[in-house]
One Martini backbone bead per residue (centre of mass of N, CA, C, O) as a GRO file, in nm:
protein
  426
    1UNK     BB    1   4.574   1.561   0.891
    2UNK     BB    2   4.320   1.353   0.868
    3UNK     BB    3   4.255   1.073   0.634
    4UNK     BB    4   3.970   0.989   0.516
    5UNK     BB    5   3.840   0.617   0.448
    6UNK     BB    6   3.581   0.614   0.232
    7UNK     BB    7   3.541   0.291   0.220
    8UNK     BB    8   3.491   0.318   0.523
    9UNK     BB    9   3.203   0.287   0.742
   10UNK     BB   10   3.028   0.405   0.941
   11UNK     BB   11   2.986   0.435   1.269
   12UNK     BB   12   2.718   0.334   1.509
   13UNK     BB   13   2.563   0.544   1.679
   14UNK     BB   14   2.406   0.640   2.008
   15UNK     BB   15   2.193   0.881   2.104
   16UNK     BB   16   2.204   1.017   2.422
   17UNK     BB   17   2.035   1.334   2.399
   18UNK     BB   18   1.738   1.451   2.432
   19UNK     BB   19   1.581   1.794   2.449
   20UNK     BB   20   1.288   1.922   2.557
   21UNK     BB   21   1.072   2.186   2.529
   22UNK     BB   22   0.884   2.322   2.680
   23UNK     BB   23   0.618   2.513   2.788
   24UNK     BB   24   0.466   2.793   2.812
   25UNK     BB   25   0.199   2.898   3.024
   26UNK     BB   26  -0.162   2.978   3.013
   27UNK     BB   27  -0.427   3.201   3.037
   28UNK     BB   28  -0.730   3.313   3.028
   29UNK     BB   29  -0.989   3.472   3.112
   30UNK     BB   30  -1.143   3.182   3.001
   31UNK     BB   31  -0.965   2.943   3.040
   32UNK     BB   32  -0.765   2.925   2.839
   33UNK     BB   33  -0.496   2.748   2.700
   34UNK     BB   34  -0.203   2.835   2.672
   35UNK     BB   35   0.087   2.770   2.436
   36UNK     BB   36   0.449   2.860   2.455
   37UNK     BB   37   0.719   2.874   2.155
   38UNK     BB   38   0.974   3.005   2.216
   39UNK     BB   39   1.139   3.033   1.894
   40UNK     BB   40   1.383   3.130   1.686
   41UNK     BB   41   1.416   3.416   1.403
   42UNK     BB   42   1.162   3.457   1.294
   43UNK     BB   43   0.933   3.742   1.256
   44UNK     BB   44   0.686   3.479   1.356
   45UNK     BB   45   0.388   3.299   1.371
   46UNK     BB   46   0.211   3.034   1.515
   47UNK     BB   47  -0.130   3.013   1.553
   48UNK     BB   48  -0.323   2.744   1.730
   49UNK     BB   49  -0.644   2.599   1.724
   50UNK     BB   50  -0.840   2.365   1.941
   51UNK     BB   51  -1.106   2.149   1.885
   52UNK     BB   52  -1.387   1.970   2.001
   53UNK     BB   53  -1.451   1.888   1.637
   54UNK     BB   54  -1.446   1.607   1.544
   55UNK     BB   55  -1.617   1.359   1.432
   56UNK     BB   56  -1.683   1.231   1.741
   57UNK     BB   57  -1.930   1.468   1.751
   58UNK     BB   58  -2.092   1.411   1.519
   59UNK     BB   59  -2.466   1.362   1.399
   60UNK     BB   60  -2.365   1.438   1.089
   61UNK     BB   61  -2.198   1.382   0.823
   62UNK     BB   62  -1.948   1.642   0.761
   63UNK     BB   63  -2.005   1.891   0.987
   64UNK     BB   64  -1.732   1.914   1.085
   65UNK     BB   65  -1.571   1.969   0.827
   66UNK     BB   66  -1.762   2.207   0.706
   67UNK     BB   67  -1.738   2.414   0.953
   68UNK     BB   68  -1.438   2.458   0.935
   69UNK     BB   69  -1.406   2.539   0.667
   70UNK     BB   70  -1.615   2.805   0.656
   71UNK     BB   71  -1.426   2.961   0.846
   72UNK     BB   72  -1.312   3.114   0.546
   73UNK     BB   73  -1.644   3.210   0.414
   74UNK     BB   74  -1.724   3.432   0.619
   75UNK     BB   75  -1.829   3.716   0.790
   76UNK     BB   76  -1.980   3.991   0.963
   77UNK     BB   77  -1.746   4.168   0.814
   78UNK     BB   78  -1.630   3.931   0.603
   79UNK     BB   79  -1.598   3.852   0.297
   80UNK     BB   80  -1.428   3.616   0.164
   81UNK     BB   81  -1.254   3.783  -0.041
   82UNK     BB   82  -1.176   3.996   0.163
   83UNK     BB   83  -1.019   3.786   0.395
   84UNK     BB   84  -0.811   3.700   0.196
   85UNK     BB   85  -0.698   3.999   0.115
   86UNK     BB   86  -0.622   4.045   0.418
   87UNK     BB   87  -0.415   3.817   0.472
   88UNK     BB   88  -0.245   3.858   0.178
   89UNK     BB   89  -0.148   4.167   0.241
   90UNK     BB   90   0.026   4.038   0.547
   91UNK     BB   91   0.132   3.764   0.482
   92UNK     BB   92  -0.060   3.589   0.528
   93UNK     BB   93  -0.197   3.200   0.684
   94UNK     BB   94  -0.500   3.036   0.642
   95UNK     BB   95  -0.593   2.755   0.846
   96UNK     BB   96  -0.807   2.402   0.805
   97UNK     BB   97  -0.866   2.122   1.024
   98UNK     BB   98  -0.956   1.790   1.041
   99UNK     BB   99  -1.011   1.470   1.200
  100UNK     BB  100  -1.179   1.274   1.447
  101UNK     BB  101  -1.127   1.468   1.663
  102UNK     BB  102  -0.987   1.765   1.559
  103UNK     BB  103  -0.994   2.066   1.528
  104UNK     BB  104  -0.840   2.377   1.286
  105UNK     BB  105  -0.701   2.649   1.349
  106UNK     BB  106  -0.466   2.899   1.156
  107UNK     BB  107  -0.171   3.101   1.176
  108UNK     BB  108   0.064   3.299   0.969
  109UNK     BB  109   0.273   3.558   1.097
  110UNK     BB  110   0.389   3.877   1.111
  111UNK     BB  111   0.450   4.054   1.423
  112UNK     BB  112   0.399   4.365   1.239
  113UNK     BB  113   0.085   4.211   1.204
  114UNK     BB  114  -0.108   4.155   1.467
  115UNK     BB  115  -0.300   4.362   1.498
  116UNK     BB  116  -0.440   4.279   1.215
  117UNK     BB  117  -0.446   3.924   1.214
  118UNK     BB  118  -0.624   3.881   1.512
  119UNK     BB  119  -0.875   3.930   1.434
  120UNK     BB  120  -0.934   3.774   1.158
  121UNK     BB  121  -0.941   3.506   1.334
  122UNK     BB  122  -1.160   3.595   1.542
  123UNK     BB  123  -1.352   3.608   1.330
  124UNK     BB  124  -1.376   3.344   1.211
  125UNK     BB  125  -1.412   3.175   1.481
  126UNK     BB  126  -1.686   3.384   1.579
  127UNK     BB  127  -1.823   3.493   1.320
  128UNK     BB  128  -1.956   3.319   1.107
  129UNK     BB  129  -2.192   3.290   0.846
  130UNK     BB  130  -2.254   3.027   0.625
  131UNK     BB  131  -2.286   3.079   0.301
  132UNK     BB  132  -2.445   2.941   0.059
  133UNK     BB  133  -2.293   2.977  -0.142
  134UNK     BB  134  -2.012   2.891  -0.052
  135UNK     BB  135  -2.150   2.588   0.034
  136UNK     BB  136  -2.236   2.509  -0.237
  137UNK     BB  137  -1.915   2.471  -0.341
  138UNK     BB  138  -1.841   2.314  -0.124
  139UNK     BB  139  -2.028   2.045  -0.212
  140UNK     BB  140  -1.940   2.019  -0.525
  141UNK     BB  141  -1.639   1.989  -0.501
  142UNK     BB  142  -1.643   1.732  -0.289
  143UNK     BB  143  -1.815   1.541  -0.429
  144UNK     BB  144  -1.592   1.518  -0.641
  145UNK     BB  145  -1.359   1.436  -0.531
  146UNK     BB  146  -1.489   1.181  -0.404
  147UNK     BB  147  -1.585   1.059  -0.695
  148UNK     BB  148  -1.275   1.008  -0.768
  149UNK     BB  149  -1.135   0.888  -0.567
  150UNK     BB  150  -1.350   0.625  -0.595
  151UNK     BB  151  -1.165   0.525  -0.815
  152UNK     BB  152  -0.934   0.447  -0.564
  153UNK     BB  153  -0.776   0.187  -0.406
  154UNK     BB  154  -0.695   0.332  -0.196
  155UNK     BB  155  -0.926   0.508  -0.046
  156UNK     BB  156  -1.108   0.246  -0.018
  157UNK     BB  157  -0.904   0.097   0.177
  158UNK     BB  158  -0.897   0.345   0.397
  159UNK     BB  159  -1.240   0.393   0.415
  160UNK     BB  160  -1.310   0.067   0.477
  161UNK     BB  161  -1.110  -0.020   0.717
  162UNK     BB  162  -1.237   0.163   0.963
  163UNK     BB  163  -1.524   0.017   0.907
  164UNK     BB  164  -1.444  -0.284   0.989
  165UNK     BB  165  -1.321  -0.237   1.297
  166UNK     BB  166  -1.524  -0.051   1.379
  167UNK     BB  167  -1.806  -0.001   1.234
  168UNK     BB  168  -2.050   0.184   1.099
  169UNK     BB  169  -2.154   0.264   1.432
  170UNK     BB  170  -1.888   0.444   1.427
  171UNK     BB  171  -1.682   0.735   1.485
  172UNK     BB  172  -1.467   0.603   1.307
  173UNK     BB  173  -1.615   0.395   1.079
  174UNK     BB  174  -1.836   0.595   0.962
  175UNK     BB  175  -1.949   0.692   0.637
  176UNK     BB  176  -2.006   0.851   0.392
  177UNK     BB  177  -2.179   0.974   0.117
  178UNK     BB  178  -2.264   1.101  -0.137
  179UNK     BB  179  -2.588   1.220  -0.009
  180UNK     BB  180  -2.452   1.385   0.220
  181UNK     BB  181  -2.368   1.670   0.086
  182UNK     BB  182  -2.700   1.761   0.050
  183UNK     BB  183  -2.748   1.735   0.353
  184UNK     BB  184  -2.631   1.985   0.406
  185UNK     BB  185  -2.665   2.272   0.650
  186UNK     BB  186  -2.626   2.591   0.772
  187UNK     BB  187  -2.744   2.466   1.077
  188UNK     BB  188  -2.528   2.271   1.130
  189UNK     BB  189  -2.300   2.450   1.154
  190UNK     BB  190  -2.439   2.646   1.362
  191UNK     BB  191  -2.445   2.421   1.576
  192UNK     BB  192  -2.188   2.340   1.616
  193UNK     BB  193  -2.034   2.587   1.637
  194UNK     BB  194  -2.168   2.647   1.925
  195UNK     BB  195  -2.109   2.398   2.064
  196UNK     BB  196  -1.749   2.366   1.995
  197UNK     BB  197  -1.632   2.681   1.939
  198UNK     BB  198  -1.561   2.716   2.257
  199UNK     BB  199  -1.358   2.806   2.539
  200UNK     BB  200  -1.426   2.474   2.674
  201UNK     BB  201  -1.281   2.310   2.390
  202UNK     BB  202  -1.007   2.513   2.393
  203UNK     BB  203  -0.674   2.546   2.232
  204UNK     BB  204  -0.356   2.721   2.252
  205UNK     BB  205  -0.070   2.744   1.993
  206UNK     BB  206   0.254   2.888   2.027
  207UNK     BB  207   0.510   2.995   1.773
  208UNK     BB  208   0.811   3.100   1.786
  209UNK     BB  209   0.890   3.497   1.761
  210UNK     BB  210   0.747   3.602   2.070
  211UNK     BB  211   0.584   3.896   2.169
  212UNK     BB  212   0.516   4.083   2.419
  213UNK     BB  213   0.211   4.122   2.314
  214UNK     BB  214   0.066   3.857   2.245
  215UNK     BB  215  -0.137   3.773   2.514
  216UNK     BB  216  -0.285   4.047   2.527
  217UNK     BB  217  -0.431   4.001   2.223
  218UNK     BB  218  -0.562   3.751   2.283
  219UNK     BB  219  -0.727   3.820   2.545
  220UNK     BB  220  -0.876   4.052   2.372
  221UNK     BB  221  -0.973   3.808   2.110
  222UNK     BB  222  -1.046   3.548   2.309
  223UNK     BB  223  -1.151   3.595   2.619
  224UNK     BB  224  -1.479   3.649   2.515
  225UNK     BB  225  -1.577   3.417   2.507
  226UNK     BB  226  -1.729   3.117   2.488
  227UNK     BB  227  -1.815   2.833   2.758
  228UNK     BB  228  -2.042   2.678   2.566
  229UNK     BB  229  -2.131   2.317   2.649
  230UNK     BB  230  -2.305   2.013   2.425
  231UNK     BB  231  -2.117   1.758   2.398
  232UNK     BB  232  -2.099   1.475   2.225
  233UNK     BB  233  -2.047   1.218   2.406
  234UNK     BB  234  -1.962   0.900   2.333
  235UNK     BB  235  -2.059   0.604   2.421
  236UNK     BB  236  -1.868   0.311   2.339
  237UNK     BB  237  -1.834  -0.006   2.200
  238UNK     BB  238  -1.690  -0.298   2.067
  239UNK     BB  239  -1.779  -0.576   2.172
  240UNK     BB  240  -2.051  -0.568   1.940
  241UNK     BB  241  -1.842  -0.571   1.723
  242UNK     BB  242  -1.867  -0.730   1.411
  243UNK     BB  243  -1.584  -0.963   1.305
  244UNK     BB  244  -1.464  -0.909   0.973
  245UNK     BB  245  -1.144  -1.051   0.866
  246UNK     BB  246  -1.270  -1.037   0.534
  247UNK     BB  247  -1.264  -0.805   0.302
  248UNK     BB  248  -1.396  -0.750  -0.025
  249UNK     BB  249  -1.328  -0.548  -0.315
  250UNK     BB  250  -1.481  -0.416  -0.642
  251UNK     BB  251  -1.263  -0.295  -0.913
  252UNK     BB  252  -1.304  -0.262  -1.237
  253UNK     BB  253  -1.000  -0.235  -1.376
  254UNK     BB  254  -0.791  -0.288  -1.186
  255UNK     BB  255  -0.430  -0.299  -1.180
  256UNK     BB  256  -0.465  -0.284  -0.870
  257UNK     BB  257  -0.400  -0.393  -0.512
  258UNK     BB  258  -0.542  -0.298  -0.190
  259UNK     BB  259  -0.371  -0.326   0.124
  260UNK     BB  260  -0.493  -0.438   0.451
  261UNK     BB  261  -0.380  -0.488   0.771
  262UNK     BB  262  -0.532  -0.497   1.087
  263UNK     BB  263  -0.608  -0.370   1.451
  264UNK     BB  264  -0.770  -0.281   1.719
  265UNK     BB  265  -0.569  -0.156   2.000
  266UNK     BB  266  -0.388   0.156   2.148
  267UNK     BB  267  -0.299   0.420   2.256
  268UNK     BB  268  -0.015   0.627   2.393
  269UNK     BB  269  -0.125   0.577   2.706
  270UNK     BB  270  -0.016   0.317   2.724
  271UNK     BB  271   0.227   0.109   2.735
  272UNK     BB  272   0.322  -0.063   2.528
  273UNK     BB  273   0.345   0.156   2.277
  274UNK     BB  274   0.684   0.185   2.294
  275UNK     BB  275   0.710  -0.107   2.191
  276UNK     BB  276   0.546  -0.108   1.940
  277UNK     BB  277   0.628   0.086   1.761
  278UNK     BB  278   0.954  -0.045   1.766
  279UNK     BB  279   0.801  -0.274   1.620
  280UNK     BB  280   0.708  -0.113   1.369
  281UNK     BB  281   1.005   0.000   1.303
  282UNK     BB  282   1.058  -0.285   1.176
  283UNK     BB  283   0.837  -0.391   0.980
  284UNK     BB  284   0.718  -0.068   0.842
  285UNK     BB  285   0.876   0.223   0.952
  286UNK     BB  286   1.079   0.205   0.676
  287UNK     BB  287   1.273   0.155   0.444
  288UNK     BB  288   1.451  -0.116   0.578
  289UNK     BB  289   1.222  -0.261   0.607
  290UNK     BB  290   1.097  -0.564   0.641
  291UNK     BB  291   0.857  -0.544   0.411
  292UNK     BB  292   1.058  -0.361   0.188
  293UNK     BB  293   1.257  -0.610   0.174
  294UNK     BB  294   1.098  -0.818   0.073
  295UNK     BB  295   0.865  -0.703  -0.128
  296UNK     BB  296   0.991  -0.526  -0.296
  297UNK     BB  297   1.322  -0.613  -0.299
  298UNK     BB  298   1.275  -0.921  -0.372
  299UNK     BB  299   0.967  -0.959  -0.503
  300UNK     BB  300   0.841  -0.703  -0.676
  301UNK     BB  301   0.515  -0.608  -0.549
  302UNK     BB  302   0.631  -0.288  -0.521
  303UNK     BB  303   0.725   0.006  -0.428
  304UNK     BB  304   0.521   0.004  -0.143
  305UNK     BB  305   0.573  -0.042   0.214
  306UNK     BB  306   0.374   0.000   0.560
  307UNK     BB  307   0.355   0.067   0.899
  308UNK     BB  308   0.128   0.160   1.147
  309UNK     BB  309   0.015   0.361   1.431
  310UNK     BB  310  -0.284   0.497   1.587
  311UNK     BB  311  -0.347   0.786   1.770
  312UNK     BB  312  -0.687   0.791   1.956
  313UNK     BB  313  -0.847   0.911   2.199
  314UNK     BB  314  -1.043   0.626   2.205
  315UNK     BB  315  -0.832   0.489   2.035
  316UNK     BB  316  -0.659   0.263   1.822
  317UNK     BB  317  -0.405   0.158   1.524
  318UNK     BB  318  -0.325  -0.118   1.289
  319UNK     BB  319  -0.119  -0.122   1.013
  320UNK     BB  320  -0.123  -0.259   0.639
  321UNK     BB  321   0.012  -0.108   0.368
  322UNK     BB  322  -0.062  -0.142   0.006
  323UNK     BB  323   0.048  -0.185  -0.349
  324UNK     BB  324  -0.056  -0.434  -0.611
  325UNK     BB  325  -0.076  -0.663  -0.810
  326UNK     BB  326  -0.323  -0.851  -0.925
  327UNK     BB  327  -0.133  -1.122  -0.937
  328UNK     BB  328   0.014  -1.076  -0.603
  329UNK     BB  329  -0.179  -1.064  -0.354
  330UNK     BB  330  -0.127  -1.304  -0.195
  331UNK     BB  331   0.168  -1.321  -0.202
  332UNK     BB  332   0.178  -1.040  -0.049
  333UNK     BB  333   0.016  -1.153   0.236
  334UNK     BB  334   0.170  -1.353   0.294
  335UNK     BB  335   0.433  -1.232   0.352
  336UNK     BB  336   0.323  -1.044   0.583
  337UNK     BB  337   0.273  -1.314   0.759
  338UNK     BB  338   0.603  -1.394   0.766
  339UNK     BB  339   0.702  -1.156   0.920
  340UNK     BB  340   0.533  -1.166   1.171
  341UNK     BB  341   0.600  -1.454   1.253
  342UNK     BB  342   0.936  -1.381   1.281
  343UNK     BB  343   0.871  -1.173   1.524
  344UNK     BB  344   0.738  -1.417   1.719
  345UNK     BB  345   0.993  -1.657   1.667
  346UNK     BB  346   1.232  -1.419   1.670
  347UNK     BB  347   1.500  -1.258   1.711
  348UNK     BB  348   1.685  -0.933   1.672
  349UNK     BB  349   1.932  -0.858   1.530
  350UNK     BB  350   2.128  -0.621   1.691
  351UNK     BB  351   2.227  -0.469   1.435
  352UNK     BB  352   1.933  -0.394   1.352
  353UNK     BB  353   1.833  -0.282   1.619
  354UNK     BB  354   2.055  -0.043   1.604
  355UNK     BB  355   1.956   0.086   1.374
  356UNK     BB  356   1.654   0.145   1.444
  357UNK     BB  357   1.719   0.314   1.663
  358UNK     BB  358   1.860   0.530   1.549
  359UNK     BB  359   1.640   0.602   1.367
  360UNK     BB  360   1.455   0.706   1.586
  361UNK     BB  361   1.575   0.913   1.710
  362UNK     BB  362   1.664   1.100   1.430
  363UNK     BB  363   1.361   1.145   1.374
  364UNK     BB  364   1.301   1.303   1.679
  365UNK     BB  365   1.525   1.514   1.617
  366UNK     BB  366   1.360   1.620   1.390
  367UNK     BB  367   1.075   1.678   1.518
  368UNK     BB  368   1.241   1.926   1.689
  369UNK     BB  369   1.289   2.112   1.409
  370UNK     BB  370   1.165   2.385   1.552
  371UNK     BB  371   0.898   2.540   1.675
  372UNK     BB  372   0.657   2.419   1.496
  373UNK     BB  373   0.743   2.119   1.594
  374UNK     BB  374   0.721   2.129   1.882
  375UNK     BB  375   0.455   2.189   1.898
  376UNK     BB  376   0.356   1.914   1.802
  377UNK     BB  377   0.413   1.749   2.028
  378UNK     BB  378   0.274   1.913   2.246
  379UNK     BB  379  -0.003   1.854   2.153
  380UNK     BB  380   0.077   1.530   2.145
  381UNK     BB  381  -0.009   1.567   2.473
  382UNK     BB  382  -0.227   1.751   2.547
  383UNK     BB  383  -0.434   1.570   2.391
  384UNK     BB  384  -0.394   1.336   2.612
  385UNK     BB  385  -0.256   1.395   2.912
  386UNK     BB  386   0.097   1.409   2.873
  387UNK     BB  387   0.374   1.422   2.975
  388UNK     BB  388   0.686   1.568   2.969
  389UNK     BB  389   0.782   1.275   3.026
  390UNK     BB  390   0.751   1.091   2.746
  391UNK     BB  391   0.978   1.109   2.590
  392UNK     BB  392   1.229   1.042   2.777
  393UNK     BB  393   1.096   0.757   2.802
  394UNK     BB  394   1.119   0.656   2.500
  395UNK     BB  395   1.387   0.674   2.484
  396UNK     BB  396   1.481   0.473   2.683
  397UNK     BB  397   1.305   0.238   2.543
  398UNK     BB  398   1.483   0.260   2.310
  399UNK     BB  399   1.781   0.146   2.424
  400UNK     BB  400   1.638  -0.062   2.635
  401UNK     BB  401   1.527  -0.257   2.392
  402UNK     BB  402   1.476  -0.598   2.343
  403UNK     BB  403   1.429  -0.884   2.142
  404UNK     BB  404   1.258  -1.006   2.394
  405UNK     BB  405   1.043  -0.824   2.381
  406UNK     BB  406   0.960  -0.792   2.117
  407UNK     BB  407   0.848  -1.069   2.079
  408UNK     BB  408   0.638  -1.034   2.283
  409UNK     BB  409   0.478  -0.807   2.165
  410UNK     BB  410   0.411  -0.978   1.882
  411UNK     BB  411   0.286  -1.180   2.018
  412UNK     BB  412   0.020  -1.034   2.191
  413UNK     BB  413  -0.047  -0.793   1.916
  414UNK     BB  414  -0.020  -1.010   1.619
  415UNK     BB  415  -0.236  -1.171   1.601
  416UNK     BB  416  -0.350  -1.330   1.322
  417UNK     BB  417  -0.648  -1.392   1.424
  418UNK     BB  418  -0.700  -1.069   1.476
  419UNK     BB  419  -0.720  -0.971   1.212
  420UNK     BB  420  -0.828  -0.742   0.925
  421UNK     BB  421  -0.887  -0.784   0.607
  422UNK     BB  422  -0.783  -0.607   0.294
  423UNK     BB  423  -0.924  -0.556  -0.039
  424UNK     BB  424  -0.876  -0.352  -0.376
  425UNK     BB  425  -0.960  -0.496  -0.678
  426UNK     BB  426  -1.002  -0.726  -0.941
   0.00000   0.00000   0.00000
């Protein structure tokens, strides 16, 4: 047997074949189209709904997310705690959340409780009925939550941010206020929920260990959706969004300030995408990160600093967030400029991009880790409209990325001069 020395550091190869798993596609009788990821071992499985109901279609602040919230507070046939009781009885969890584009209502069930448990979703989805009680402590809770957070510098730049670079009359810049929590009313759920969350709107992913009888009760219970859509989609354009490129927030007694730096750019449907991708976790996408070992490791101006490219439907956005004391903010953002410069005007040392490689793959076979990390990422295909070889592309060119792309890429889409920076701290 030989003897491992373990002295000497393991020496790092590239993964050489990532297999991404199908789904099985099917629709239903209302032509909603099901995705089903059949994998795993255990009996359950994870029914999520997507709906094009998320900030970008609401024409009131906080409707998106408030419509969705409340189709768990109450049904035509139960009240809050009878449908909380009633899915708790059977071992499953009901969940929901909205995004900028798409609300998301989800299921996780026990397969030999699905005859009871997907009524349950249907009537959540199809028959809300928005009471005031309900919807009164829901107004109450978001709006404390609001001003604790809002006196926290982190939440301050991260929706600071999105105003700034997109403007305040876009649908992904606009803020909600104090004041918009009290003017939610019963009737705007109402109607939101009637517009955005009907068969022509919805997407159904299913995953897990999922049962021969699964297709035929979804289509029993969601098949007579209804198909009426008359959603808001807007023409925006930012060409006429004044940029306002550093905007400081002052929070009195804040021990620290945080930092926001970035500009919007595009989603993952661009071509260069996978190539910035790629530098941003050189810059600051991973522990490793240009970012981490100058300004945490090297400086000790943070804890974390890290940065990230965000896919929206309508646009995308580059950013580089952290928090600093509040005597080193200007020397932290000058660091965070002279990393930028660094990556436009050198090749990345060969050795580092092959760490960085090797470390983007891992993460990617991370990722698809069991059957509902797989639906996760079909997800982010089927909402982009973008093919099943979109990771096989991927992974492409993350082997064959070269430091001269890399550089190139720093220049064309990393330029200081077009950045827009946000501080918010004493």
């Amino acid at each position: 047997m030989e003897i491992i020395n373990r002295k000497i550091q393991p020496g790092i190869s590239l993964i050489d074949e990532i297999t991404f798993t199908k789904p099985e596609i099917y629709t239903l009788q209302n032509n909603i189209p099901v995705y089903l990821i059949n994998a795993g071992h255990q009996n359950l499985v994870k029914i999520e709904f997507g709906f094009k109901g998320g900030r970008w279609f609401e024409e009131k602040p906080l409707v998106a997310s408030f419509t969705n919230k409340m189709l768990r507070e109450g049904t035509t046939n139960y009240s809050s705690s009878d449908l909380a009781e009633k899915i708790d009885f059977y071992g499953a969890h009901a969940d929901t959340s909205t995004d900028k584009d798409m609300a998301y209502t989800t299921l996780y069930t026990l397969n030999k409780y699905l005859q009871e448990t997907i009524p349950l979703l249907a009537d959540m989805i199809k028959n809300p009925l928005f009471p005031e009680k309900e919807l009164e402590v829901l107004r109450r809770n978001r709006k404390q939550h609001f001003r604790v957070n809002s006196e926290k510098v982190r939440y301050v730049a991260k929706r600071k941010f999105t105003e700034q670079i997109f403007g305040e009359k876009h649908p992904y810049g606009k803020l909600f206020a104090d004041e918009d929590f009290d003017n939610i009313q019963a009737n705007d759920l109402i109607d939101f929920h009637k517009k955005n969350y009907s068969a022509s709107n919805a997407q159904i992913f299913v995953s897990g260990k999922i049962p021969d009888q699964l297709p035929e009760l979804l289509d029993k219970w969601f098949g007579d959706m209804n198909q009426f859509n008359s959603q808001n989609n807007h023409e925006v354009s930012l060409n006429g969004h004044p940029l306002n490129p550093k905007v400081k927030v002052t929070k009195k007694n804040a021990l620290q300030s945080a930092i926001r730096i970035g500009k919007v750019l595009f989603n993952k449907k661009h071509p260069d995408y996978f190539n910035l991708k790629i530098l941003n976790t050189v810059l600051g996408g991973y522990f490793g990160s240009r970012l981490m070992t100058n300004i945490r490791e090297d400086k000790g101006y943070t804890y974390g600093i890290g940065s990230a490219i965000v896919s929206l439907q309508n646009a995308g956005y580059f950013f580089i967030a952290s928090e600093v004391g509040t005597d080193v903010t200007e020397n932290a953002i000058n660091e965070v400029y002279h990393e930028i410069r660094l990556l436009q005007q050198d090749k990345i040392p060969v050795k580092e991009l092959d760490l960085v490689k090797n470390y983007i793959l891992g993460s990617f076979l991370r990722s698809m880790d069991g059957p509902f990390a797989i639906s996760e990422n079909v997800k982010g295909l089927i909402e982009f409209g973008l093919d099943y070889d979109f990771y096989s592309r991927f992974i492409d060119q993350v082997k064959n990325i070269t430091p001269e792309i890399l550089r190139d890429t720093a220049q064309q889409y990393l330029g200081m001069d077009s950045m827009c920076e946000l501080t918010v701290g004493n």
